[in-house]
N, C-alpha and C positions, 0 to 999 in steps of 0.2 A: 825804248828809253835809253838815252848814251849813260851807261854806268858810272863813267869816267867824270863826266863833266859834273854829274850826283854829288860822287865824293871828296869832289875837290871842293865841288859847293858848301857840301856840310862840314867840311874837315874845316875851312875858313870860318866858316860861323860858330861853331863851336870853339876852335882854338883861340879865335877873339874873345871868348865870354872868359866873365873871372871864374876860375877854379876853387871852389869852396872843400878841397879833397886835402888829406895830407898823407904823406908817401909810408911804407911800413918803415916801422922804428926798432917793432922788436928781434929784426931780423939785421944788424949790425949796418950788412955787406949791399944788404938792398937800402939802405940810407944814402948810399953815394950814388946812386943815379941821378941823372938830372931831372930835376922832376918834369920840367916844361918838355919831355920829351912826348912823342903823338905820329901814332901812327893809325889807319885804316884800311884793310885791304879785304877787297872781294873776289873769292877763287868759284867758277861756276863750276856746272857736273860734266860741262860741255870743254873745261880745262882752258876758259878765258878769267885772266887775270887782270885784276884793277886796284891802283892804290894811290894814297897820299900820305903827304908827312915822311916819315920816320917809319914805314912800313916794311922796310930791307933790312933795320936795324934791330941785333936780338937782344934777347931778352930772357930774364929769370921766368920762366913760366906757372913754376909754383904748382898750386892746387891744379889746375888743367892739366898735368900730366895724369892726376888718379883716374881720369876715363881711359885713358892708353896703358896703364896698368891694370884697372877693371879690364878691359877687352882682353890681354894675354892672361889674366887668371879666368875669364870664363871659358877661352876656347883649351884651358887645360883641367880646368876640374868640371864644366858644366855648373847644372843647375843646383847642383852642393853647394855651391858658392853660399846661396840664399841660408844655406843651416847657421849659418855662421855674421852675416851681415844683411839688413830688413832693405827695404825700397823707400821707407816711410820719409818723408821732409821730417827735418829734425824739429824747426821750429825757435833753436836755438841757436846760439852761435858755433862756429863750426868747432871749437875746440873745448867745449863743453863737457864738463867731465859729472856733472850732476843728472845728468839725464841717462847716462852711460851705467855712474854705479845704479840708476834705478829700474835701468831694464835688464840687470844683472851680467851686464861685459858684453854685450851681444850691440852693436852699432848700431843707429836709424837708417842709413846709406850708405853706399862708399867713396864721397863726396866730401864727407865731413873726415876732417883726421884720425877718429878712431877706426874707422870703417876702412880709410885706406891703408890702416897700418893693421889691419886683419888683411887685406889683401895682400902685401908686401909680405906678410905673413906665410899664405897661401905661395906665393913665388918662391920663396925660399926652399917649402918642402916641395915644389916640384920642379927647380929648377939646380942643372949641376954648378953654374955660373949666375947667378940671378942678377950681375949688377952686368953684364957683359950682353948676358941674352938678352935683358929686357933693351938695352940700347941699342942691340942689334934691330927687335924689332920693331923699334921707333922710326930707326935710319930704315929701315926697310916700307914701314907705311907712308912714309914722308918722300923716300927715294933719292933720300941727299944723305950719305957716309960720312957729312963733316959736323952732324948734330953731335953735341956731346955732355958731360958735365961742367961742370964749372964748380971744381974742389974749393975756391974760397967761399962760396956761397954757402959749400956742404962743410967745411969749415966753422962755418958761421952761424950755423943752425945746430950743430952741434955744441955750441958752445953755449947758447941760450934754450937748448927746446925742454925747459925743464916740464912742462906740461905735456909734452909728447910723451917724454920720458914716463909722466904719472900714468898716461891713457894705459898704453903699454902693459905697466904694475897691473894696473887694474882689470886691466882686460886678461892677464896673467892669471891674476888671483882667481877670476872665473873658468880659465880653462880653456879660457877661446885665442889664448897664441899659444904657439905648441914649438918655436924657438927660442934662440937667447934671443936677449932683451937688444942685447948691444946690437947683435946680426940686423932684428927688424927693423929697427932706428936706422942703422946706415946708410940701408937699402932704402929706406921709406925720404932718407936727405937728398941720396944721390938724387931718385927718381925727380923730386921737389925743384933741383937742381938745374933740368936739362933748360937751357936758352934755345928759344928760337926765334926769328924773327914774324910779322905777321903775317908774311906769304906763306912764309914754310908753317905754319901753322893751322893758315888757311886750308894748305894742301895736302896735308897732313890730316884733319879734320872733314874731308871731302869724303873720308871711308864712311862716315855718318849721313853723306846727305845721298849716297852713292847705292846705298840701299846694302852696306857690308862688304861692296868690290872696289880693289885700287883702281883709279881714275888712267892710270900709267900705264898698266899691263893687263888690267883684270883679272887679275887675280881675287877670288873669295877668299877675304880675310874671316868675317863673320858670317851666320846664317842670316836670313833674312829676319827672323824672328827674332834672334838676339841683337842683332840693328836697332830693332823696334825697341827694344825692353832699356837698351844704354840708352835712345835719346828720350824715351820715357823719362826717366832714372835724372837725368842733365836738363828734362823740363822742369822734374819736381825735387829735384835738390840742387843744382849744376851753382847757383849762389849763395849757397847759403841759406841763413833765414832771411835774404831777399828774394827768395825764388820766386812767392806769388807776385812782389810787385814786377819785378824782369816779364814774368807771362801775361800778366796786365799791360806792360807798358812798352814791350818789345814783341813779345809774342812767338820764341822761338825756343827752342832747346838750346842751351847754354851750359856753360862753364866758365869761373872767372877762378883767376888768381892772386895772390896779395902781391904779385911786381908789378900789375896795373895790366895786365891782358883779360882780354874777354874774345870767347869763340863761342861764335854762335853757328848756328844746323839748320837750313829750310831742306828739307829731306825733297828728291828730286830735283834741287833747282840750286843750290849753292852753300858755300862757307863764306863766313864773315869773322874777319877776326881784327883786335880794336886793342892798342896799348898809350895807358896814360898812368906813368907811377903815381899819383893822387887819388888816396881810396876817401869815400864815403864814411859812413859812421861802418856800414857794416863790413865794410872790408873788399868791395868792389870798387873799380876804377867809374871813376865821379864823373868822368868828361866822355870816355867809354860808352857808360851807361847812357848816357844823352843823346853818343852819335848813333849809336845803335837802332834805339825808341824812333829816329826822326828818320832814319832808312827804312825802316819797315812802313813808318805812315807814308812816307812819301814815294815806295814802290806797293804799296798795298801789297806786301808778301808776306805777310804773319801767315801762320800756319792754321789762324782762327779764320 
């Protein structure tokens, strides 16, 4: 199958159709992007690269960075990690704070914002640098030095995340963040924060389909076990409370963000990663989700 000639196919057909998505509001700084922007790009395990659109061009990555923070909190604390944040789909929306005081501060995943800001958590007490090291190890899995934050965005979520702020209180009050309030918020914006574009993200995300090892150097980042348990983890939480239909309707392990990215994982065989700022009702990119669904039918590569 020529890859190429696929994605240029589907990127056409989809970016013709009307967009029923509308871009995140409550996040100021991600209002001024252009919404019509679209990109697609496919990174294999074999280190061939394919794209269209707007796929060089970066981006707020948002929620998709909390698996690249899960990964550096589990290869430092292990399987402690789980005392503290579940595996379960939440079932709710990701910033859900009713579900949270009912299973007493303790997270459903670390997917959803409470769960990553127990992770962020977790970083802080074991790291001497947490906003430095964890972007070291970004630029390190990614193997590009020039990823980084984007202060107006962290900015910018600081200025509105009064619901983080509560998760936080609450998680507080149970016992389960063990820093200041301010510290975990920072760290949990920065991370929110990092831009990339859909290559680097694609290749960046290849440690998941790679079975734990960079593509670049071979280097073992992860065990192979804990490989398994993160794209478990990004099959049955990675969107949300849209993760069942994503498994129904794409069929891969995944992660989406509220700037309009989605990266998806066929383990042994490639990354996929897909950006259109027009989210859905539930907070996944609208046009994204479409090109995704119609790649996988039309390579028959679900993981089903």
């Amino acid at each position: 199958m020529n890859h190429q000639e696929l994605l240029d196919s589907l990127y056409q057909k989809i970016k013709n159709k009307p967009d029923k998505g509308k871009v995140a509001k409550y996040i100021p700084e991600l209002k001024k992007i252009n919404p019509d922007k679209f990109g697609v790009n496919l990174f294999t395990t074999t280190c061939k690269s394919y794209g269209a659109g707007d796929y060089q061009e970066r981006f707020s990555i948002q929620s998709i960075a909390k698996v690249l923070s899960l990964t550096l909190a589990i290869n430092l604390v292990g399987k402690k990690i789980w005392n503290r944040v579940g595996v379960e789909p939440s079932g709710d929306p990701f910033n859900s704070l009713v579900q949270l005081e009912f299973e007493k501060g303790i997270p459903r995943n670390p997917m959803i914002n409470s769960g990553a800001l127990v992770v962020c958590d977790i970083l802080i007490s074991k790291l001497k640098e947490p906003k430095k090291e964890f972007l070291a190890f970004v630029r390190k899995l990614a193997n590009n030095n020039t990823i980084a934050y984007n202060k107006k965005i962290v900015a910018s979520e600081k200025a509105f995340g009064f619901k983080n702020t509560a998760h936080v209180n609450l998680m507080k009050s149970f016992k389960n963040i063990k820093n200041e309030i301010d510290e975990v918020l920072d760290l949990y914006y920065h991370i929110c924060s990092i831009e990339m574009s859909c290559e680097e993200l694609s290749k960046t995300f290849l440690l998941y389909a790679n079975g734990g090892v960079l593509t670049h150097n071979n280097e073992r980042i992860l065990t192979v076990s804990r490989t398994k348990r993160i794209n478990a983890i990004m099959q049955l939480c990675g969107l949300y409370d849209e993760a069942g239909e994503f498994s129904f309707k794409v069929g891969l392990p995944g992660k989406s963000g509220v700037g309009g990215g989605i990266v998806a994982v066929h383990p042994g065989k490639y990354c996929i990663s897909v950006w259109s700022p027009k989210l859905n009702k539930k907070g996944n990119s609208y046009k994204g989700f479409q090109i995704l669904e119609q790649f996988t039918t039309e390579t028959e590569s679900s993981i089903f």
